[in-house]
Every structure is written in structure tokens, then in C-alpha cells.
MIDREN-19628 format. One record per residue (C-alpha): x, y, z; residue in one letter; residue number from 1. Coordinates in nm, 4 decimals. Layout:
BEGIN
@xx X	yy Y	zz Z	rest A	nr NUM
...
// end
This chain:
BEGIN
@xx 13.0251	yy 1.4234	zz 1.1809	rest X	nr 1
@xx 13.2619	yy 1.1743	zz 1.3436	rest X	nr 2
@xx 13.4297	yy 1.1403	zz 0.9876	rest X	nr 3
@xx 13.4986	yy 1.5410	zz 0.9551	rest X	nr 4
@xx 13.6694	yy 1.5563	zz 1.3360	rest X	nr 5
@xx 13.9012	yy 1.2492	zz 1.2272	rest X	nr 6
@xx 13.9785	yy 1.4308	zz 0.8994	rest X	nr 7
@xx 14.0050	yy 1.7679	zz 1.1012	rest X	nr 8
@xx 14.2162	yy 1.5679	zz 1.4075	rest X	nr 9
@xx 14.4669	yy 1.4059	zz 1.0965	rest X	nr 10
@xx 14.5257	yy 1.7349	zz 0.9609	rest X	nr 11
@xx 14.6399	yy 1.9158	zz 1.2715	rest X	nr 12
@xx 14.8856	yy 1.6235	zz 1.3412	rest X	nr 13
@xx 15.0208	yy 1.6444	zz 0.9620	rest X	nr 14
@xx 14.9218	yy 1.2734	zz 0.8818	rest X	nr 15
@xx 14.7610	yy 1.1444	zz 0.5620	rest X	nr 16
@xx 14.5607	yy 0.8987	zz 0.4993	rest X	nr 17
@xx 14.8132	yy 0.6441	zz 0.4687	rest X	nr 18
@xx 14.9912	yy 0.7525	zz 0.8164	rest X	nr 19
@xx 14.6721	yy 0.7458	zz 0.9854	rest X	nr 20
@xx 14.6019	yy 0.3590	zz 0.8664	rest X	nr 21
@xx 14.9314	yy 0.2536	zz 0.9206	rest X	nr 22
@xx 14.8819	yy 0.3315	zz 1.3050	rest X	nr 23
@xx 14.5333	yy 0.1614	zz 1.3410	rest X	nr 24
@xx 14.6776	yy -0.1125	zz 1.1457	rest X	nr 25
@xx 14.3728	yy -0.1147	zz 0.9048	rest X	nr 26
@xx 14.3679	yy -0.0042	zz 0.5147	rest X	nr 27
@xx 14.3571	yy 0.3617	zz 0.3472	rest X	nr 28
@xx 14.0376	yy 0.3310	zz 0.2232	rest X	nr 29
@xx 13.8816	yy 0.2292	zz 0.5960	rest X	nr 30
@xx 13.9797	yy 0.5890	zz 0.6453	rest X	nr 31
@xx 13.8660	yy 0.7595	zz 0.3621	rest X	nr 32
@xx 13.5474	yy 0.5986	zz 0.4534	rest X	nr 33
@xx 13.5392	yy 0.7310	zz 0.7916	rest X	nr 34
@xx 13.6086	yy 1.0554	zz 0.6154	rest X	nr 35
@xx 13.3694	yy 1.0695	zz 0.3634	rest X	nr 36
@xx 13.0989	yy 0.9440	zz 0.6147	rest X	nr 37
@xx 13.0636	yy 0.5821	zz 0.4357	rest X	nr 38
@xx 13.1038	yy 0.4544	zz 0.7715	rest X	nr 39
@xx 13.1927	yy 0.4703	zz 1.0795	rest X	nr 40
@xx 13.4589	yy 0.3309	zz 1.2876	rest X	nr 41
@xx 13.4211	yy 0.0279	zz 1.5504	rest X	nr 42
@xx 13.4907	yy 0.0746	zz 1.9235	rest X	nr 43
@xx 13.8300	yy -0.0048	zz 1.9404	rest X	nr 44
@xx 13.9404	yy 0.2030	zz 1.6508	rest X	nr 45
@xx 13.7079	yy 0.5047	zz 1.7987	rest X	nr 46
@xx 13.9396	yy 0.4962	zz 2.1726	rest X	nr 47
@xx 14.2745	yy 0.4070	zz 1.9538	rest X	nr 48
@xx 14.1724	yy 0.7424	zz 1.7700	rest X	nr 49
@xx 14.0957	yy 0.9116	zz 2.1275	rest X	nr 50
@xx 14.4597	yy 0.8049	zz 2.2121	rest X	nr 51
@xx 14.6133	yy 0.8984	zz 1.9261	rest X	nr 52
@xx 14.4767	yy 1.2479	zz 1.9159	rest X	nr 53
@xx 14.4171	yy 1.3186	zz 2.2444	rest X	nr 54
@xx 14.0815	yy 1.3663	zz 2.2178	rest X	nr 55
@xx 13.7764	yy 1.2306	zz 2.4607	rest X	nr 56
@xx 13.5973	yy 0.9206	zz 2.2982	rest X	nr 57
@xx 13.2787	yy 1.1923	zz 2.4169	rest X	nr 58
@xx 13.4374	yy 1.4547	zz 2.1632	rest X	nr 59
@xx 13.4478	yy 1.1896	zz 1.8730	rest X	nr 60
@xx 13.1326	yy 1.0297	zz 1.9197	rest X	nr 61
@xx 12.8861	yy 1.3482	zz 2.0128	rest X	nr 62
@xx 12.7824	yy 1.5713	zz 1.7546	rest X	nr 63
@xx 12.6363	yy 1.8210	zz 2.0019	rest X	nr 64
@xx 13.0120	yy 1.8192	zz 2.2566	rest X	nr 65
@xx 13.1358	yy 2.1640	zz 2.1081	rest X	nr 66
@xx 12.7817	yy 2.2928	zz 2.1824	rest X	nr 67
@xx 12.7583	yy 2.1740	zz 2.4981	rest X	nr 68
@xx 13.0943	yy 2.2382	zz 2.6077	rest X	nr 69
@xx 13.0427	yy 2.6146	zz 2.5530	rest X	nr 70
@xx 12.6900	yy 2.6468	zz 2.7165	rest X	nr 71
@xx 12.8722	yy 2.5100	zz 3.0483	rest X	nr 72
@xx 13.0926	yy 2.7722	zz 3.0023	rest X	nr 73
@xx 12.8979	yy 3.0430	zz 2.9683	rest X	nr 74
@xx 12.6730	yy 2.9546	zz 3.2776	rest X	nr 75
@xx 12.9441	yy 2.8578	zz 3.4622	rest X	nr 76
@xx 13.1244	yy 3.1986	zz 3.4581	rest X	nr 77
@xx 13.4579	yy 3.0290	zz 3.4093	rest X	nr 78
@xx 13.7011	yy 3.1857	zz 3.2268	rest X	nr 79
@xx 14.0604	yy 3.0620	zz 3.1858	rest X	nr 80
@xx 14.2143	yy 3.3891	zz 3.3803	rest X	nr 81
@xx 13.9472	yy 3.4753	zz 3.5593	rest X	nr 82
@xx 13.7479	yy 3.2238	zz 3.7861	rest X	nr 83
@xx 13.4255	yy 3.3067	zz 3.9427	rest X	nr 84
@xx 13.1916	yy 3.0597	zz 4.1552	rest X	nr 85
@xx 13.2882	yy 2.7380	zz 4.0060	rest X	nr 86
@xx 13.0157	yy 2.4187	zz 3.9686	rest X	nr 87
@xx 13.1629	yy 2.2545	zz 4.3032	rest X	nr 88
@xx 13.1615	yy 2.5942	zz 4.5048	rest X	nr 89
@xx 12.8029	yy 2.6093	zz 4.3900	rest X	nr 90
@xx 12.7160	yy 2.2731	zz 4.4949	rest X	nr 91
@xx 12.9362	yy 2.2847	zz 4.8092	rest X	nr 92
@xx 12.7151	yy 2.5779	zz 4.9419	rest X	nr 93
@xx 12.3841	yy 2.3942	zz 4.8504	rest X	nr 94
@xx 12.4721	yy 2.1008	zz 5.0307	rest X	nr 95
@xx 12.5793	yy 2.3357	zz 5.3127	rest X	nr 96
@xx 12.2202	yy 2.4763	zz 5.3160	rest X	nr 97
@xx 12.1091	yy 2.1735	zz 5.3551	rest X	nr 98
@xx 12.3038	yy 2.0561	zz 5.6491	rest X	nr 99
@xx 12.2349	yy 2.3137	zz 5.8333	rest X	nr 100
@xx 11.8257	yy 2.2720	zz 5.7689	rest X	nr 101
@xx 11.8633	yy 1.9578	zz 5.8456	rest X	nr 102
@xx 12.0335	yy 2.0387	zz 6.1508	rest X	nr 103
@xx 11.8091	yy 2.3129	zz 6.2552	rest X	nr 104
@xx 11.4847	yy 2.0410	zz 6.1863	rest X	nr 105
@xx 11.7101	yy 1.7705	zz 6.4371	rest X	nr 106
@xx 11.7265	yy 2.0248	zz 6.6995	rest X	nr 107
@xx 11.3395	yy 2.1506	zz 6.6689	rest X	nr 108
@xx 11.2348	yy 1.7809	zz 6.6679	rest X	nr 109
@xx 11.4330	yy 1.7208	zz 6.9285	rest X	nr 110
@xx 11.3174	yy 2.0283	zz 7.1574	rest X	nr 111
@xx 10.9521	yy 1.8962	zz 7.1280	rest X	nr 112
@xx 11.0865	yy 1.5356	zz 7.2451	rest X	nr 113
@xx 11.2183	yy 1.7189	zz 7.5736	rest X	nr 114
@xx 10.9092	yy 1.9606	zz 7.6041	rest X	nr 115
@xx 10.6923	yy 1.6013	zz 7.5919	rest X	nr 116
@xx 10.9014	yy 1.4173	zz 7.8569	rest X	nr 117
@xx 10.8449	yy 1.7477	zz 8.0852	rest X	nr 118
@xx 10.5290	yy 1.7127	zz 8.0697	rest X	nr 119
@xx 10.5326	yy 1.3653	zz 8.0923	rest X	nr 120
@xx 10.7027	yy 1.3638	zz 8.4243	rest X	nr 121
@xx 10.4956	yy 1.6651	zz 8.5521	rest X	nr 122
@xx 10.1708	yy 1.4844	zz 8.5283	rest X	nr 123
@xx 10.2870	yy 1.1783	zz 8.6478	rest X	nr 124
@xx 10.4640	yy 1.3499	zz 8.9701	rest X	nr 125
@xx 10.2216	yy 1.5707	zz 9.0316	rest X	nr 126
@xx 10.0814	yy 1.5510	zz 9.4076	rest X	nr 127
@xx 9.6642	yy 1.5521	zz 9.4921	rest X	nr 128
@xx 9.6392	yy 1.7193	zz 9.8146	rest X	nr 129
@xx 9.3885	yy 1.6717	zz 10.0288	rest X	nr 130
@xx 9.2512	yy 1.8668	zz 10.3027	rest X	nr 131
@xx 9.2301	yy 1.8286	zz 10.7044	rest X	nr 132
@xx 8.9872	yy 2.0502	zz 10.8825	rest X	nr 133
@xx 9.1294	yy 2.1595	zz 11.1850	rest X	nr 134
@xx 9.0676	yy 2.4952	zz 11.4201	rest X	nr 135
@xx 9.2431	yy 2.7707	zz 11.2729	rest X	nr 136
@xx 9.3969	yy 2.8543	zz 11.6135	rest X	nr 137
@xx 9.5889	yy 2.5020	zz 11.5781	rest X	nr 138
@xx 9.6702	yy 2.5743	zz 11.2046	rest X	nr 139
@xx 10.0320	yy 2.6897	zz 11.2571	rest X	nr 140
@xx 10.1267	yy 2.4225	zz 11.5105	rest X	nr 141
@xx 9.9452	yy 2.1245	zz 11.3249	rest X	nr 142
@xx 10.1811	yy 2.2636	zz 11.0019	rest X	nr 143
@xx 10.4830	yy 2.2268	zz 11.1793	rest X	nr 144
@xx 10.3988	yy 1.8719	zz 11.3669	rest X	nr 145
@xx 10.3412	yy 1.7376	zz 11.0309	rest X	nr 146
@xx 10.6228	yy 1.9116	zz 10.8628	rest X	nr 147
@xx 10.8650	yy 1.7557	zz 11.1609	rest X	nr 148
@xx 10.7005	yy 1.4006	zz 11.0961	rest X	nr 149
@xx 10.8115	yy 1.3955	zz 10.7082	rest X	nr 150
@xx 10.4246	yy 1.4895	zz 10.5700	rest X	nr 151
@xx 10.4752	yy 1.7532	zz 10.3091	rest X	nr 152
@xx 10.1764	yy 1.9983	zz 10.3994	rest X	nr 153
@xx 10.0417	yy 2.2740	zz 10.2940	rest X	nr 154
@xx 9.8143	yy 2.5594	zz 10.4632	rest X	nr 155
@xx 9.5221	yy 2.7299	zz 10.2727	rest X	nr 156
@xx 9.1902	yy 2.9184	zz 10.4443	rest X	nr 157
@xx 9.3065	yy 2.7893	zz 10.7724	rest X	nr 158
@xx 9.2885	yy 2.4308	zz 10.6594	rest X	nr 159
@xx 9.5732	yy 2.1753	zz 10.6000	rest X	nr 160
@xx 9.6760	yy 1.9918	zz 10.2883	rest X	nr 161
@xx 9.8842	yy 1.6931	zz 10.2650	rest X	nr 162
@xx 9.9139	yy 1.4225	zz 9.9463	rest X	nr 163
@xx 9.6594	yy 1.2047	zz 9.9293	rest X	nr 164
@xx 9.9070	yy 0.8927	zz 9.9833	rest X	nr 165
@xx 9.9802	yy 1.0637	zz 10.3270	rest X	nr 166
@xx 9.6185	yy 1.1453	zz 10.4365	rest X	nr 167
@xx 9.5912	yy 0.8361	zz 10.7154	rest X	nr 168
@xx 9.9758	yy 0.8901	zz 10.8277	rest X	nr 169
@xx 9.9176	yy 1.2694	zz 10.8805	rest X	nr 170
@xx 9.5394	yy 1.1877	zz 11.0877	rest X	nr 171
@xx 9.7069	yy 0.9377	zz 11.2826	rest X	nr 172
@xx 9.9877	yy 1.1734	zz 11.4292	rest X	nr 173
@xx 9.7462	yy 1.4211	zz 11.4644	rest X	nr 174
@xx 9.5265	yy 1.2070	zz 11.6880	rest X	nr 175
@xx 9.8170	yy 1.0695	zz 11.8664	rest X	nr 176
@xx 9.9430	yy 1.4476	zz 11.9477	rest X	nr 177
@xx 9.6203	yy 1.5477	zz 12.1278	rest X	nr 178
@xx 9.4891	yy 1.6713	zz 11.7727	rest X	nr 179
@xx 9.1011	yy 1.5475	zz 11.6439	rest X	nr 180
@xx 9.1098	yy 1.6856	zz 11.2734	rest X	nr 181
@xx 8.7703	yy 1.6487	zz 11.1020	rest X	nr 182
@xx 8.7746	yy 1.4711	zz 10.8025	rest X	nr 183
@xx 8.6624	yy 1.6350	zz 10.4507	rest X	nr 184
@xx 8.2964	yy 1.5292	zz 10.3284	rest X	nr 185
@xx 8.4507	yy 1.2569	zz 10.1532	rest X	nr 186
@xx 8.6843	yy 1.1055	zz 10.3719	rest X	nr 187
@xx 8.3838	yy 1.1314	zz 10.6222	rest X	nr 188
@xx 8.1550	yy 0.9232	zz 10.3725	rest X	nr 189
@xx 8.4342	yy 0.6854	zz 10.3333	rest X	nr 190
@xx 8.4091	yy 0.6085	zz 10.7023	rest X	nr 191
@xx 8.0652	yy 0.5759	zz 10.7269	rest X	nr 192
@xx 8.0150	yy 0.3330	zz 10.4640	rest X	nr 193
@xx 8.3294	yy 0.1469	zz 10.6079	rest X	nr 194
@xx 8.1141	yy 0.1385	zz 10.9733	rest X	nr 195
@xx 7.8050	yy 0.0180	zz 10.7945	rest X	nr 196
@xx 7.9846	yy -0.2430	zz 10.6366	rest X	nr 197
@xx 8.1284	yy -0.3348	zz 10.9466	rest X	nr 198
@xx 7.7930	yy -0.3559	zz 11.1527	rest X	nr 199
@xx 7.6540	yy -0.5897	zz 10.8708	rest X	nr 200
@xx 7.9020	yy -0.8026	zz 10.9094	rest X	nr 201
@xx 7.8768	yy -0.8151	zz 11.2636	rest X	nr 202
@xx 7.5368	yy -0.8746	zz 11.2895	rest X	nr 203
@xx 7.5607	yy -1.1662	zz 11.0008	rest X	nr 204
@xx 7.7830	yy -1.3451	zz 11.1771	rest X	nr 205
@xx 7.6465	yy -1.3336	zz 11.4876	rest X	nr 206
@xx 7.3296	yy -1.5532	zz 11.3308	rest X	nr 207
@xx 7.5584	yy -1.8393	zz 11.3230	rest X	nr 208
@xx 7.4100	yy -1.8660	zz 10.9125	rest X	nr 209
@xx 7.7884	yy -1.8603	zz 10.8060	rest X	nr 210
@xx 8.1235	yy -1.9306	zz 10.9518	rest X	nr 211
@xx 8.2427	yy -1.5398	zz 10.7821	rest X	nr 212
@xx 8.1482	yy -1.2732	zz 10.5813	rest X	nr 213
@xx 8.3341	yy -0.9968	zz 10.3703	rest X	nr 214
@xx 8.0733	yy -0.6588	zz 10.3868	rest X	nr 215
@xx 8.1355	yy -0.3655	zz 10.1520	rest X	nr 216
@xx 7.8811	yy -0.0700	zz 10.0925	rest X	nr 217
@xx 7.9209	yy 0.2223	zz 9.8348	rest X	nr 218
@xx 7.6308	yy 0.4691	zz 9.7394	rest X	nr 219
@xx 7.3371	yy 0.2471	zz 9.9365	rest X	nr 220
@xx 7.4732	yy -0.0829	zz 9.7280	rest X	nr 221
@xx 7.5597	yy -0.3672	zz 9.9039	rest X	nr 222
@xx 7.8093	yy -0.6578	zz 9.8659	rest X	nr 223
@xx 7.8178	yy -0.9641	zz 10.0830	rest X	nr 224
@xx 8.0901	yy -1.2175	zz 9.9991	rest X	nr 225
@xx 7.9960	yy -1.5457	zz 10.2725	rest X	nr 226
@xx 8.1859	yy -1.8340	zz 10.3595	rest X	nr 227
@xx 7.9155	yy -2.0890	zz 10.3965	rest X	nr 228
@xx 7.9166	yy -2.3853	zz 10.7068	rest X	nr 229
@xx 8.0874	yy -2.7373	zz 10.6139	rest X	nr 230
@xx 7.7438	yy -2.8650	zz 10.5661	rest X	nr 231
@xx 7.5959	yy -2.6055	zz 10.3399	rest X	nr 232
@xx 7.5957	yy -2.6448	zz 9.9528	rest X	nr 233
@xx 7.4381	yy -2.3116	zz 9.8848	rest X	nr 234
@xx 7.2450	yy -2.0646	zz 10.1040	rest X	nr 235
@xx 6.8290	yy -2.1919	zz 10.1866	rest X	nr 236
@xx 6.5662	yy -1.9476	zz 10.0438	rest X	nr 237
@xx 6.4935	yy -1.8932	zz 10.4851	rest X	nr 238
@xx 6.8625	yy -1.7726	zz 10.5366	rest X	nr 239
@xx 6.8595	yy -1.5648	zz 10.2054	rest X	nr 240
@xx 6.5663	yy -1.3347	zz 10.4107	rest X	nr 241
@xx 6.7355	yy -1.3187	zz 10.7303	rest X	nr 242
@xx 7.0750	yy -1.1903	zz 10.5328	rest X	nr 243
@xx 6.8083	yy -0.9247	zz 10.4013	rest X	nr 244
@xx 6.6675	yy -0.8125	zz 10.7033	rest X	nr 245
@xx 7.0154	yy -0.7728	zz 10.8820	rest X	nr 246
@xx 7.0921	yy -0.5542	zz 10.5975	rest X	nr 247
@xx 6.7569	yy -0.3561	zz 10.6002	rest X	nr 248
@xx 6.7870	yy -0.3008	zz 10.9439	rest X	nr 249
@xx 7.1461	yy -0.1033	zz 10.9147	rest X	nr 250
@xx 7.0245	yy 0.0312	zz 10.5648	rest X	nr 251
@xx 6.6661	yy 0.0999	zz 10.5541	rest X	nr 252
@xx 6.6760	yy 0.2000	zz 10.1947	rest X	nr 253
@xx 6.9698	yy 0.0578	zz 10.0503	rest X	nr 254
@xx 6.9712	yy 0.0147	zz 9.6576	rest X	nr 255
@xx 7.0978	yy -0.3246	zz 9.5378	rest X	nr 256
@xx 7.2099	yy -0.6201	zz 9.7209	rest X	nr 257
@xx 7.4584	yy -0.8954	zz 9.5419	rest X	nr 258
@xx 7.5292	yy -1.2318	zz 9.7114	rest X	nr 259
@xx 7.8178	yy -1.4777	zz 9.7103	rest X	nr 260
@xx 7.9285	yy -1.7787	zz 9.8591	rest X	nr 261
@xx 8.2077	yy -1.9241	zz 9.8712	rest X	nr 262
@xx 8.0907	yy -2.1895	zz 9.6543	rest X	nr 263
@xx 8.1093	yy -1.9352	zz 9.3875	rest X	nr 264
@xx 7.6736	yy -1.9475	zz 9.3887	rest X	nr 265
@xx 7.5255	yy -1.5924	zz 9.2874	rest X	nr 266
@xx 7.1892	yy -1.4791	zz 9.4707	rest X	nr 267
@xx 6.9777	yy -1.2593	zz 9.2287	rest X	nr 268
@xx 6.7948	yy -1.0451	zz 9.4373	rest X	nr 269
@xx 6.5721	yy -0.8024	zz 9.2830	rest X	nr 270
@xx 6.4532	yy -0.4953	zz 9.4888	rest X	nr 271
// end
């Protein structure tokens, strides 16, 4: 094929054989070869030919170029005097479709980012109110005293709500303005066990068996924490009972007891 376009090429430029040789500096009968399909010509003679007849090297070398160049015309819709979408107006407006999805996907992704962090800060901000039982006769005024003292309250049912951070501050000024606000069921249970704790510890110390103790109670269970005299190693099976007793006697039917010194010894007791 590549021998009939140089034969076809010669001819339009009204060169013979013998003219076309002379310019690729090669012998006649190297282009009657070429012609005849004997064989083929090497690179540099195939872009010396491109040159010289102003062809691609594509054109010389591809037996289907014609074909294809004709198919990419007709789907192209391209005509010499008449241009319709061309390749890169076609491409330019895909690419455009895809910017903007990609856009549109940025901005969606991004919305759900700030609809997160909303949320985010909303939980973590968010206030747990507590209530203060007070007479509802008092309810306006006890508003407004807390309200003037920086407590950010609220009134519902005649009762008083104010953060939970804020809960001691607010029964404090209460107390202090002539106010006695009854605590809710659990603050009141907090109290209590904080007062049985207390008497335990009172009572332990006053036995002279240790120099201090640290008392907490929650739900009936007790936990002693004891800083034992200069002289004592660990606690004698004697002062073990007495610690018991003291304890019985505030809680008569208390669930667990632990034991510590402060020798770091543990007291299994088993109830």
C-alpha cells in the first residue's frame, strides 16, 4: 500500500522515478521497489518522503488513514463551510459537567461536615438542669434572686431549675437570703449518705484504733480508707470487729464493707 501512495504522491508532483531517487539520494530501482511493493522503505527515507510530499508519516505508513480520516468526519459533523459542535466543544462541555458534579458533591460533603459540628457542639453545650423545690408563693422572687446572682434558672410546675454545675451556688444564696429550698430525692440521698459517712468516721476515730479515717457510703456499701498508729503494721483481728460494729451501729443493714490501710493491706470481709 505504502508503495502505491509513493507512486500516487510522485505522480501529482510530475517526478519520475529517476527525480524521485535523485532527491533521497538512493538508486531508481530502490524506488521501483517501493512501487511495485518489493519492499519497503526505511525510516528515514519514509519522513524524507513525508517532507517531500507533504504528507503525514501516519498517511504513508497506515493503510486504514483514508478510512479513518473520513469516519471522524462524518461523526464529527465538520464540514469545511459549515462547522457544527467540534471534538473540543464536545469535550469542553463534558469536562464542564464534570466540574460542576464535582462541585455540587464538595458542597454536599461539606454541608454534612457543618451539620456534624452542630451537633457536635449542641451535645457537648447542652445544660442538665436540675430542680429546687421551693413554695410556689416564693417561685417568682427565688427566680429573680438567682437570676441577679448570675445562676441561669429556669421555672417549671412551680419549681426552679438551674445547671447542674450551679446546683450548690444557687442553694447557698438561697439559704443565705432567708430561703430553705428542699432538695430533689437525689440530692437529698446524696446528703444522707454524705452524713452517714461522716458519723462513721466520727465515731472511728473517736476509738483512738487509728490516727484518721476517709468514710464513703453509696447504696448501703461501705468504704473505709484508715491511717493506721506509728506502731501498727496492719489492723488486729479485735480492732477489725470494733470497725464493724461502729459501722453496724450507723448502718444496721449495710451491704458490703471494704478495708484499707494506709499500708496498702486489704481486709476481706465477707457478710
Amino acid at each position: 500500500m505504502i508503495g502505491k501512495k509513493i507512486q500516487s504522491l510522485r505522480k501529482d508532483k510530475g517526478m519520475s522515478q529517476e527525480d524521485l531517487a535523485l532527491k533521497l539520494t538512493i538508486s531508481r530501482q530502490a524506488i521501483s521497489k517501493w512501487e511495485l511493493g518489493e519492499s519497503v522503505p526505511d525510516t528515514e527515507n519514509v519522513v524524507q518522503l513525508s517532507k517531500l510530499f507533504g504528507v503525514t508519516t501516519d498517511y504513508l505508513l497506515n493503510d486504514d488513514y483514508e478510512t479513518v480520516q473520513i469516519i471522524e468526519k462524518q461523526t464529527s459533523g465538520v464540514s469545511n463551510n459549515n462547522s457544527t459542535v467540534s471534538r473540543e466543544h464536545f469535550v469542553g462541555k463534558c469536562c464542564g459537567f464534570m466540574s460542576f458534579t464535582k462541585q455540587l458533591l464538595i458542597g454536599f460533603i461539606a454541608v454534612i461536615f457543618i451539620l456534624l459540628a452542630i451537633m457536635t457542639i449542641f451535645l457537648l453545650t447542652r445544660i442538665k438542669y436540675e430542680p429546687i423545690y421551693i413554695d410556689s408563693s416564693d417561685g417568682f422572687k427565688v427566680y429573680n434572686l438567682l437570676v441577679e446572682n448570675s445562676i441561669k434558672a429556669r421555672t417549671s410546675d412551680a419549681n426552679i431549675y438551674v445547671p447542674e454545675n450551679m446546683i450548690d451556688e444557687a442553694m447557698r444564696i438561697l439559704r443565705e437570703n432567708g430561703y430553705i429550698p428542699a432538695p430533689s430525692s437525689q440530692q437529698a440521698q446524696l446528703l444522707l449518705e454524705r452524713q452517714i459517712a461522716e458519723d462513721i468516721r466520727t465515731r472511728i476515730i473517736q476509738t483512738n484504733i487509728v490516727t484518721d479515717a476517709i468514710v464513703s457510703v453509696e447504696d448501703r456499701n461501705v468504704s473505709v480508707i484508715l491511717t493506721l498508729l506509728n506502731d501498727d503494721d496492719r489492723l488486729s483481728e479485735q480492732k477489725i470487729d470494733t470497725l464493724v460494729e461502729i459501722i453496724a451501729s450507723v448502718i444496721p443493714h449495710f451491704s458490703a464493707i471494704m478495708i484499707v490501710d494506709s499500708n496498702f493491706n486489704y481486709y476481706d470481709l465477707n457478710y
